[in-house]
VOGU-3710 file (C-alpha; in Angstrom, 3 decimals, decimal comma):
1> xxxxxxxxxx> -34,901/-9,960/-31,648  -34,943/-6,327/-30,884  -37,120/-6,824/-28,226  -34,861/-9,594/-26,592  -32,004/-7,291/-26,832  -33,823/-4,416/-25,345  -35,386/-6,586/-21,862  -31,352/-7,836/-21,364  -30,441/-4,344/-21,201  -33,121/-3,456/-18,968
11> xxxxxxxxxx> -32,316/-6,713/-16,877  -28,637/-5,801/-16,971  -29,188/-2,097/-15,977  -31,716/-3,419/-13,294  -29,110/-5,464/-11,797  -26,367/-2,892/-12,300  -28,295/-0,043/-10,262  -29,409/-2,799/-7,380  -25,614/-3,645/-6,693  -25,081/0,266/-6,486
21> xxxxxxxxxx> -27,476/0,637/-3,706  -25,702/-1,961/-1,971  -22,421/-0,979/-2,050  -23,543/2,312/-0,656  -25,019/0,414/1,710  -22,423/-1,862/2,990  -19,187/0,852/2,365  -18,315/-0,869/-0,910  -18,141/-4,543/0,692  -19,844/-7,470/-0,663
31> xxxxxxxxxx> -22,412/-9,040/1,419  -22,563/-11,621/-0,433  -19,243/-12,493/-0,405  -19,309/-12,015/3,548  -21,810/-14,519/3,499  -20,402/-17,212/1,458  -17,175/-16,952/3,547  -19,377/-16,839/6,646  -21,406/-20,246/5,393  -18,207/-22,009/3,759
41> xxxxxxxxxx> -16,163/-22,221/7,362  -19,727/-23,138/9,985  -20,979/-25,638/7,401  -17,461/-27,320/7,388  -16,841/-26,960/11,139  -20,355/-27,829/11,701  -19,132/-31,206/10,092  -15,565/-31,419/11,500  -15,991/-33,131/15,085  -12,759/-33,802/15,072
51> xxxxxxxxxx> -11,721/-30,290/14,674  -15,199/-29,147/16,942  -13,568/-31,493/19,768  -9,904/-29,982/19,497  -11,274/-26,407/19,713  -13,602/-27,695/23,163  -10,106/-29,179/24,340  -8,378/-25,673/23,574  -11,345/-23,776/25,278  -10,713/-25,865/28,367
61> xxxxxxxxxx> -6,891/-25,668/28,783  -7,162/-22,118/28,268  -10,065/-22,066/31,100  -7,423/-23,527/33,201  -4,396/-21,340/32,237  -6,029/-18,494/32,941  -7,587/-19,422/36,140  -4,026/-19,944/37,065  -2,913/-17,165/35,889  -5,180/-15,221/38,004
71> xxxxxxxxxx> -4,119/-16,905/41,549  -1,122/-16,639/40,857  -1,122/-12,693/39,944  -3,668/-12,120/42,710  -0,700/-13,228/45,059  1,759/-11,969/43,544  1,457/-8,709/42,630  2,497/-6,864/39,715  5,968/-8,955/39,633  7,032/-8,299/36,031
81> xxxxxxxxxx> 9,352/-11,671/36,202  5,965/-13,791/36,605  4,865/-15,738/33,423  2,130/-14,638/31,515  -0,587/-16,794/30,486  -0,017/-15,988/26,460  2,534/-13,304/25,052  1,070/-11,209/22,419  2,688/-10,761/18,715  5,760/-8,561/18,851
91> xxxxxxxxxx> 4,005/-6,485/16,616  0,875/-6,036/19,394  2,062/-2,534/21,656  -1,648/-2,377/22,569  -0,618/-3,890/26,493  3,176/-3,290/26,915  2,630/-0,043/29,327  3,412/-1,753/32,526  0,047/-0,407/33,608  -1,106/-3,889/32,382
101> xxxxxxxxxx> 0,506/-5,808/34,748  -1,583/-4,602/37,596  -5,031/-6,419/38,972  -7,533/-6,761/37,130  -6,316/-5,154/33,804  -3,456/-8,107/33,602  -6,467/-10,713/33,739  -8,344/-8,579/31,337  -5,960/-8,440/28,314  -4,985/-12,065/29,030
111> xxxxxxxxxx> -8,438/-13,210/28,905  -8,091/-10,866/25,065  -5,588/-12,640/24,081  -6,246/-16,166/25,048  -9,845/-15,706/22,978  -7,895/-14,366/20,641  -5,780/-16,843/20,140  -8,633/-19,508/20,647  -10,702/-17,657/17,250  -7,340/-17,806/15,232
121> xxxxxxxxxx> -7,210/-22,010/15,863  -11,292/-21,676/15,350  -10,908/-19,892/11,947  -7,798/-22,243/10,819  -7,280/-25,419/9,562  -10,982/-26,266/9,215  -10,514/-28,785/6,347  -12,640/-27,920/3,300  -12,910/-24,186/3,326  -11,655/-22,218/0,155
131> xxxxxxxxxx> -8,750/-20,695/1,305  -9,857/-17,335/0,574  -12,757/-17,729/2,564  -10,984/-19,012/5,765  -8,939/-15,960/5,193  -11,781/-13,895/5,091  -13,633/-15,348/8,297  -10,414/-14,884/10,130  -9,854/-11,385/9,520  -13,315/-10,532/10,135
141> xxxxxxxxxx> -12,884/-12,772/13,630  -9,435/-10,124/14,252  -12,207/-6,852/13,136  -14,400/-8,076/15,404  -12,621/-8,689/18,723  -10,788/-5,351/18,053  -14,170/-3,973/18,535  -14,296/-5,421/22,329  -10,347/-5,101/23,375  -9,943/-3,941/27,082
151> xxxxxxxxxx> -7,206/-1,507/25,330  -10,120/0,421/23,576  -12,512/0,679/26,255  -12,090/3,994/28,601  -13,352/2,023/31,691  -10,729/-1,132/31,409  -7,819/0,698/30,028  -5,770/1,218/32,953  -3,439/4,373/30,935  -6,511/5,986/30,280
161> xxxxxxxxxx> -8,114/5,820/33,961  -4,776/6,906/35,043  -4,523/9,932/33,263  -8,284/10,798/33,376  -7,738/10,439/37,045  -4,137/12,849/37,276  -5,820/15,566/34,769  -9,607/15,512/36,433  -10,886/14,587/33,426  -9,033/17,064/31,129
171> xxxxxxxxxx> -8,124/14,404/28,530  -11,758/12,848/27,949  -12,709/17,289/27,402  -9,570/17,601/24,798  -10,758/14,221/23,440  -14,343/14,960/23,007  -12,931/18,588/21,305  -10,701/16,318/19,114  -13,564/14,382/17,849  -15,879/17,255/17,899
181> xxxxxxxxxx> -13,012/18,875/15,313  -12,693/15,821/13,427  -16,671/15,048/12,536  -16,816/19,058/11,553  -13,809/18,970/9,215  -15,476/15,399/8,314  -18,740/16,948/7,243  -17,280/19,732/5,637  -14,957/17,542/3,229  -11,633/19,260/4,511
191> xxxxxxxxxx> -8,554/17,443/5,509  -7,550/16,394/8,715  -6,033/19,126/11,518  -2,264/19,673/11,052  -2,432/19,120/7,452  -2,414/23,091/6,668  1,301/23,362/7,619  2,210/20,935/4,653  0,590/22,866/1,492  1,694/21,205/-1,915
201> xxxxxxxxxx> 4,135/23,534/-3,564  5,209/25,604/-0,373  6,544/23,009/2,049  6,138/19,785/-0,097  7,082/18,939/-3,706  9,465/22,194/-3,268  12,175/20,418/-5,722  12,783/22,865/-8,382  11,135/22,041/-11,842  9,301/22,715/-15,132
211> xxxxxxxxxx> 6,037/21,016/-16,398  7,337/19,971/-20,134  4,389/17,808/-20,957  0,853/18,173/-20,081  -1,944/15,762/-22,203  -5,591/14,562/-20,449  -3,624/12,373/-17,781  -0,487/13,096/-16,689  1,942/16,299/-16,411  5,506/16,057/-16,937
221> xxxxxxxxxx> 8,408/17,511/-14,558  12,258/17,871/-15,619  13,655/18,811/-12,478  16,220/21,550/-12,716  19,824/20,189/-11,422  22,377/21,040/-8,966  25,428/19,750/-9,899  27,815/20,839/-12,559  27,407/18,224/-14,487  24,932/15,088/-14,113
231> xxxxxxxxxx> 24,931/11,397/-15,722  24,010/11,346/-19,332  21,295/8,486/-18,670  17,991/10,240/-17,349  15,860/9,011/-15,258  12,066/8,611/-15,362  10,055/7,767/-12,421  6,290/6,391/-13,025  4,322/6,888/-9,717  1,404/4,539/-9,121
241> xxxxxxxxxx> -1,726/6,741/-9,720  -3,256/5,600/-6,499  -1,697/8,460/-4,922  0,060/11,300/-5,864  3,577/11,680/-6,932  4,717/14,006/-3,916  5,265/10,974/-2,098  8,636/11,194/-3,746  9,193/14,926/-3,001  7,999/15,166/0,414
251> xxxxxxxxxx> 10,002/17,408/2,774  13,502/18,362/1,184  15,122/16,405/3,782  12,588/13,395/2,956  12,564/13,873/-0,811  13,859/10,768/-3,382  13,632/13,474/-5,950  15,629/15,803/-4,336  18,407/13,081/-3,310  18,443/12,104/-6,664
261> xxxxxxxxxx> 19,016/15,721/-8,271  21,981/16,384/-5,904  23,179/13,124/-6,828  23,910/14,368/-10,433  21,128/13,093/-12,158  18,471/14,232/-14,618  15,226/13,392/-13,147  11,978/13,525/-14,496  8,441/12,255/-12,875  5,042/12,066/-14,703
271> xxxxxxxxxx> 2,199/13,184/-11,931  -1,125/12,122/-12,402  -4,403/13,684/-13,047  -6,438/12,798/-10,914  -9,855/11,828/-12,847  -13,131/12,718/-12,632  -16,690/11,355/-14,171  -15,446/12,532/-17,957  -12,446/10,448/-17,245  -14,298/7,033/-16,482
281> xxxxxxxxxx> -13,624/5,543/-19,909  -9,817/5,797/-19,677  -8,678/2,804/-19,272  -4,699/0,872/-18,681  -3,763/0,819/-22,381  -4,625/4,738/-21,953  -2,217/5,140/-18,706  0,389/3,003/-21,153  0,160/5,375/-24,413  -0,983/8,928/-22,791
291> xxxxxxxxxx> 1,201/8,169/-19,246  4,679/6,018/-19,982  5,494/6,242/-23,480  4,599/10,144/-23,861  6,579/10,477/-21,043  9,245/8,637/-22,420  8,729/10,339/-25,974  9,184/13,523/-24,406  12,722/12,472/-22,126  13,701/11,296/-25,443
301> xxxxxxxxxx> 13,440/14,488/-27,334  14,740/16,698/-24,326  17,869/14,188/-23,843  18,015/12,588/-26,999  20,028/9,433/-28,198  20,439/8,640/-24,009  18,734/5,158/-23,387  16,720/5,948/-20,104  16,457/4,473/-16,495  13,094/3,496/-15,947
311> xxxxxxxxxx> 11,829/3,991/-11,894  8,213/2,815/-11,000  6,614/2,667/-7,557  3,779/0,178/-6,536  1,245/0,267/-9,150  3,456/2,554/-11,428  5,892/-0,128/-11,283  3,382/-2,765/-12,743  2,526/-0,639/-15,723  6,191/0,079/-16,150
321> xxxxxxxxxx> 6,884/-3,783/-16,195  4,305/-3,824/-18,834  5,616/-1,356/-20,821  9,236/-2,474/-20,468  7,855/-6,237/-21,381  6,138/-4,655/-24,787  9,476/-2,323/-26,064  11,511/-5,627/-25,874  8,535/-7,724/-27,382  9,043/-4,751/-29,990
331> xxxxxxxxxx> 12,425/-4,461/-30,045  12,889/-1,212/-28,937  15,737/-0,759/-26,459  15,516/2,978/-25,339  15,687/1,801/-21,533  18,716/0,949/-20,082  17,955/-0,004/-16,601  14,390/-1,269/-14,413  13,585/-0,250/-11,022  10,787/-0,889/-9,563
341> xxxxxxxxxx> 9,837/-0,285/-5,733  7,268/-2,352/-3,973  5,775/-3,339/-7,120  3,770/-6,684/-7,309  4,621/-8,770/-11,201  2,651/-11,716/-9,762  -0,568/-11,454/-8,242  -0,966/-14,859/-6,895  -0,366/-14,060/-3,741  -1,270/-10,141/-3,310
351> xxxxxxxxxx> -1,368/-10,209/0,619  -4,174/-9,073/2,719  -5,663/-6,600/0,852  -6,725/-9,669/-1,723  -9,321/-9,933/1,396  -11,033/-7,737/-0,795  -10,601/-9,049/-3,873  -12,725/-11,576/-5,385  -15,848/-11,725/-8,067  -18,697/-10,313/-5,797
361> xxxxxxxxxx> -16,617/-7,753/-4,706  -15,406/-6,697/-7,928  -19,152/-6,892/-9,560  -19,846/-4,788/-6,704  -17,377/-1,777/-7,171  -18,038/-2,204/-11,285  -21,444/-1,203/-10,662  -20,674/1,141/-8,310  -17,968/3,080/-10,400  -20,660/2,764/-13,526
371> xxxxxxxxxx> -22,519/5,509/-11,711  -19,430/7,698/-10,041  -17,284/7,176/-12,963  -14,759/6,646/-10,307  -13,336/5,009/-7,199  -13,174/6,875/-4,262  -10,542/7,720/-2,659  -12,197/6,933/0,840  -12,799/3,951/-0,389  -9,444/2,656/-0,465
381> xxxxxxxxxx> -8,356/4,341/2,463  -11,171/2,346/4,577  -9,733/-0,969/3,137  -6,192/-0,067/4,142  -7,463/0,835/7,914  -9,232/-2,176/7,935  -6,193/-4,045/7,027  -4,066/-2,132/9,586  -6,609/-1,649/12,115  -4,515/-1,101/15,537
391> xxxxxxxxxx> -1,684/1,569/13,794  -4,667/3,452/11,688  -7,762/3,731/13,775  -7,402/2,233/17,607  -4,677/3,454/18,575  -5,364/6,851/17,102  -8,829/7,037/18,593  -7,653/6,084/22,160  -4,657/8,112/21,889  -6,252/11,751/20,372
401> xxxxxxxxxx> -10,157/10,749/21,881  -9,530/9,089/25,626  -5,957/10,329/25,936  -6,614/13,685/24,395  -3,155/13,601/22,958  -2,912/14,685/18,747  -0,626/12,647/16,703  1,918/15,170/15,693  1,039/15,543/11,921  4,426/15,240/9,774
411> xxxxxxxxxx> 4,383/15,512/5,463  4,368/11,441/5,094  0,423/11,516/6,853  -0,394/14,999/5,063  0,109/13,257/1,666  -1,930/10,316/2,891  -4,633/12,312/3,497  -4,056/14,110/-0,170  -6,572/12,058/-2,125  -6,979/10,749/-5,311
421> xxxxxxxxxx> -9,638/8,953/-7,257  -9,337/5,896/-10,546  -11,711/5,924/-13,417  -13,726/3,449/-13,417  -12,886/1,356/-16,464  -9,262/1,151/-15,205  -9,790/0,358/-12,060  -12,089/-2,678/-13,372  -9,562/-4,071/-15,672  -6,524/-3,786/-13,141
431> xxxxxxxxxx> -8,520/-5,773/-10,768  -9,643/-8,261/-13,348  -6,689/-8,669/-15,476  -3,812/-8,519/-12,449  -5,514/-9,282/-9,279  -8,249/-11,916/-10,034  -6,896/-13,542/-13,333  -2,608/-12,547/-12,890  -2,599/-12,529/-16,376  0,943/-10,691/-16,626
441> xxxxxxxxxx> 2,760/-13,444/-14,907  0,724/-15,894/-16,749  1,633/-14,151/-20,197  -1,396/-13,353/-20,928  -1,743/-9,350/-20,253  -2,588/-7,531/-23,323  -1,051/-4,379/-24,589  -0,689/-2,523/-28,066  -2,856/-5,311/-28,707  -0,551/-8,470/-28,246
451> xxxxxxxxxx> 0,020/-9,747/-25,053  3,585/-9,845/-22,928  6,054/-11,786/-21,748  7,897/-10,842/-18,352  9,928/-13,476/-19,569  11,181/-11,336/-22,398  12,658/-8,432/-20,076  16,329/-8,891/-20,370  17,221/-5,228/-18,934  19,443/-4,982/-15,028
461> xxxxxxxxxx> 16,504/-4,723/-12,878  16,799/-3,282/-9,039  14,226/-3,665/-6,751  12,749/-2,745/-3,509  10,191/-4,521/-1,145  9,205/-3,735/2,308  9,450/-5,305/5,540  5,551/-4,579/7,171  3,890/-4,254/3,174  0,073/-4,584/3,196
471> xxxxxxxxxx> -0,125/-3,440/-0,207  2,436/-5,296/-1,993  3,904/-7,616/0,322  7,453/-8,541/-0,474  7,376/-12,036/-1,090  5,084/-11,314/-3,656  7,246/-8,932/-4,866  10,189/-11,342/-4,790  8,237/-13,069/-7,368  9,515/-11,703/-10,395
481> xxxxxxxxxx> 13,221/-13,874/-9,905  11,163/-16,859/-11,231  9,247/-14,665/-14,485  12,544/-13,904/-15,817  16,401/-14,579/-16,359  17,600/-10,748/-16,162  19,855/-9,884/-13,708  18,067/-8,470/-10,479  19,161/-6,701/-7,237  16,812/-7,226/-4,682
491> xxxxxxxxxx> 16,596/-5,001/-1,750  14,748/-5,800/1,658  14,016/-2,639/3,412  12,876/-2,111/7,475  9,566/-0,049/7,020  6,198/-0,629/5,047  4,634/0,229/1,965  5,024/4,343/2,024  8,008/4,680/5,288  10,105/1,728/3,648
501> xxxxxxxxxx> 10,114/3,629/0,477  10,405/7,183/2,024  14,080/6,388/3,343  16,380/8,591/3,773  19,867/8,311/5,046  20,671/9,471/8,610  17,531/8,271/10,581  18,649/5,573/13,354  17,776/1,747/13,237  16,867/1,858/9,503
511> xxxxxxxxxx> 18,141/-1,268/7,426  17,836/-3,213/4,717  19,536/-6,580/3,041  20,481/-6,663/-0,422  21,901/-9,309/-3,202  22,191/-9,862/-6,652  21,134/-12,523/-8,684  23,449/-12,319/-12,001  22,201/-12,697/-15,326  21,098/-16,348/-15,908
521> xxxxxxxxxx> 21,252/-17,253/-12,189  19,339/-20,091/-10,629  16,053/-18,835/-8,774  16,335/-18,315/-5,036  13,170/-18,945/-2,844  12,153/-15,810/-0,390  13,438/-17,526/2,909  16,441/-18,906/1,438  16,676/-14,574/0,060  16,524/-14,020/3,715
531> xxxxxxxxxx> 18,805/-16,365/4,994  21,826/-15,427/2,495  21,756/-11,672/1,681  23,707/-9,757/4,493  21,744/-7,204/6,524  23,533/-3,669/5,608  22,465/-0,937/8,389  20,694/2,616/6,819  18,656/3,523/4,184  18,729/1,690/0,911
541> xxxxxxxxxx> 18,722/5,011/-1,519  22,562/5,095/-1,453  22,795/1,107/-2,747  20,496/1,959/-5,857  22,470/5,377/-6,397  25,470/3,457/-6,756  23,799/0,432/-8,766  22,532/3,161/-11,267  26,006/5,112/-11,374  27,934/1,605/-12,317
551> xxxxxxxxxx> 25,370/1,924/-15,233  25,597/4,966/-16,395  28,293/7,134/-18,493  30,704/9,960/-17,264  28,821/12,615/-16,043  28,283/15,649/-18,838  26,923/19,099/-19,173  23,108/18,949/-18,114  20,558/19,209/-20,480  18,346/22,150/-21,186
561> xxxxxxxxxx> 14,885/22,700/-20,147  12,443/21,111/-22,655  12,872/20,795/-26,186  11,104/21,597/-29,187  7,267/20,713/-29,131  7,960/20,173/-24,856  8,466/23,591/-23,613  8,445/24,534/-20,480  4,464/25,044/-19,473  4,458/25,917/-15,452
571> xxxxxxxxxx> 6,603/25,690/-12,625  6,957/22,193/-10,860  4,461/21,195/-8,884  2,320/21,874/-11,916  -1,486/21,844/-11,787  -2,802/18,566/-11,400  -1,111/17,088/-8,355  -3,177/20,265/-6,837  -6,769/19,320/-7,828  -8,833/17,619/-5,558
//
């Protein structure tokens, strides 16, 4: 018996070291899963002739369109007011410069978008493919013909021969300096240029503070008030651990935090450690007992008998809905209010980024992680550039390597590039237990032991999703009107996962749409949502300021600075929102 156990382990180990290699191999992607995605859609088409004879029928019309097309620009000129053979996706800037109305680049971007549009009906609708695999062989389709789009090419993008020609060449010398720059500061681990003028502590995450809590995870900030007197109710923001917390006290002019403290309230934010090898056995319940609730413990004791408005942002907002689903399992009521902002309850539907999400790709990373300890944080960042292709790498190479132009660095792309890391048992059961099995919407997500109920979660909930989300799109978002009966105000923000959250008042064409669904209300679908709530023009923070304010008492003396067994250990930003 011994023996058996022993050559299991060996097989198991064998196995776990071989999918290592190939993640390093293939930057953390399953080939495997490529290839069953790959074989899924030609088998299917290869046995579709219906569907093989409708794509032949396509191919030919669009022959013919854009033969027609090109007489009729030959002959015409660069008239704006002729048709075009296929309009791109509002979204698409890549070939609005009028540039691209002039023979042959109009012909060439057509031709782009007509095959374009010809591998989008190719990787659609072929009837027997697993969803997630058609998804899959479509966005590798859009990856691929990226690779080839006249927009990224120096010698049929007619901006870039136009200024190569004006400067004699000066652009493609900055460019090759800019990526000359880049591949040093690449090699060297440092961060990209511009990022030196936002330093953590001196012109970010500047909001006045106190560490009051440091344990193996997270750090603790009160953050010292400006008003007089402040609402009695506190409020605790839980950052997803994906990044770090800064993204909340950016710039003081672009700072949540910092709105919120001149606002009268108490505010206090846990920040992350962010973990290395010894940390690879922490796992959620550990982010739930060491993270949240000694957070909590310590708000309690430095503002005690106050019940407590709960904040959490994208994957801090998950582990808060956890946590707030346990205490009223419990019955424990020491929260008063839920927030959560871009925050996914439901996994069902996670968006794009479940495009790389499934069980070869999660054996894959396990294995991986068994030997870092850890997911890398340039491993995530490749799977959001991947999903946003056009705003985070072609445009940016053609703009700062043909063009020779730098984007103008600003705090909001300095904290992207601020990374952080998961350990690796966490990141495994996050994946496992929300992404591939949603067992929180499907009651079945354990913690202290017992699972929860969303269903039980009675407190006034406000949330936030995003217009452009990748991460958390908000339909998905949306979902949590159907887990429970509580009353929830949902607000629909211009802007994405980070700039949709980051939202200041005062900056132009910023909106959102908001409504409340009372206590016991029927359920609303997302496009019916869209049709009824009215569309309210700037930022969103002063709606929740005012939706926390109706629930909250008459403003009071503030609180002191810690409390016994939480003094004050270190100046906000504290230490671990600094390591690297």
């Amino acid at each position: 018996m011994p023996d058996t156990f022993s050559a299991a382990a060996l097989a198991d180990q064998l196995d776990t070291q071989f999918h290592a290699a190939l993640a390093r191999r293939f930057f953390s992607l399953s080939p495997a899963a490529g290839m069953l995605a790959a074989s899924d859609w030609a088998l299917h088409l290869a046995v579709s002739p219906g569907k093989c004879m409708a794509l032949a029928r396509l191919a030919l019309r669009q022959s013919e369109e854009l033969a027609g097309y090109a007489r009729e620009r030959m002959t015409a000129g660069a008239d704006p007011q002729l048709r075009h053979g296929v309009q791109p996706p509002a979204q698409d800037r890549r070939f609005a410069a009028p540039e691209w109305q002039q023979w042959p680049f109009n012909y060439m971007h057509q031709s782009f978008l007509l095959t374009q549009q010809w591998w989008a009906a190719a990787t659609h609708g072929v009837k027997g493919v697993e969803k997630h695999h058609e998804n899959v062989v479509a966005f590798a389709a859009r990856q691929l013909l990226d690779v080839f789009s006249p927009g990224n090419q120096l010698a049929t993008n007619p901006v870039v021969l136009q200024r190569t020609l004006q400067q004699g060449g000066a652009n493609l010398l900055r460019g090759a300096l800019n990526a000359a720059d880049d591949l040093q500061r690449l090699a060297a681990g440092k961060p990209p240029a511009g990022t030196e003028d936002f330093v953590v502590g001196r012109d970010v995450a500047v909001t006045p503070g106190k560490v009051v809590l440091r344990n193996r995870l997270v750090e603790l900030i009160q953050y010292t008030p400006t008003t007089e007197a402040v609402h009695p109710e506190p409020i605790l923001i839980v950052p997803a651990w994906i990044m770090k917390y800064y993204i909340l006290d950016l710039s003081p002019h672009n700072s949540l935090i910092r709105y919120l403290v001149d606002q009268g309230h108490t505010v206090f934010c846990l920040s992350w450690k962010n973990p290395g090898y010894e940390d690879r056995d922490l796992g959620m319940d550990d982010y739930l007992k060491l993270g949240f609730h000694a957070a909590l413990d310590a708000v309690n004791a430095i503002v005690p008998k106050r019940k407590v408005h709960a904040t959490g942002y994208c994957l801090g907002g998950t582990l808060l809905a956890i946590a707030a689903a346990a205490m009223a399992r419990d019955g424990d009521a020491r929260l008063a209010s839920l927030s959560l902002f871009a925050a996914q309850t439901d996994f069902s539907e996670p968006g794009e980024l479940g495009l790389f999400i499934d069980e070869s790709q999660v054996n894959l990373l396990e294995a991986q992680m068994t030997q870092t300890g850890y997911l890398k944080a340039s491993q995530m960042a490749g799977a959001f550039q991947m999903l946003r292709s056009y705003d985070l790498l072609w445009s940016r190479l053609v703009n700062e390597y043909l063009l020779g132009e730098r984007t103008p660095m600003n705090d909001l792309m300095a904290w992207n590039a601020d990374a952080t890391r998961m350990p690796a048992r966490m990141h495994a059961q996050y994946l496992r237990r929300l992404f591939l099995d949603d067992d929180l919407s499907r009651g079945r997500y354990p913690a202290g032991g017992k699972p929860v109920a969303l269903s039980d979660l009675t407190l006034p909930t406000f949330m936030v999703g995003t217009l452009t989300d990748h991460v958390a799109p908000w339909r998905s978002v949306h979902k949590l009107h159907y887990l429970t009966t509580a009353e929830i105000t949902f607000a629909l923000t211009s802007g994405g996962h980070n700039a949709g959250i980051v939202n200041p008042p005062g900056h132009p064409r910023r909106h959102h749409q908001i409504l409340t669904r009372p206590a016991g209300g029927s359920y609303m679908a997302p496009d019916d949502w869209l049709a009824a709530a009215p569309d309210v023009p700037g930022s969103w923070w002063p709606a929740w300021v005012q939706w926390l304010q109706a629930r909250s008492g008459a403003p009071v003396a503030p609180p002191h600075v810690g409390a016994r067994g939480y003094k004050a250990i270190a100046d906000a930003p504290g230490s671990y929102v600094l390591e690297k």
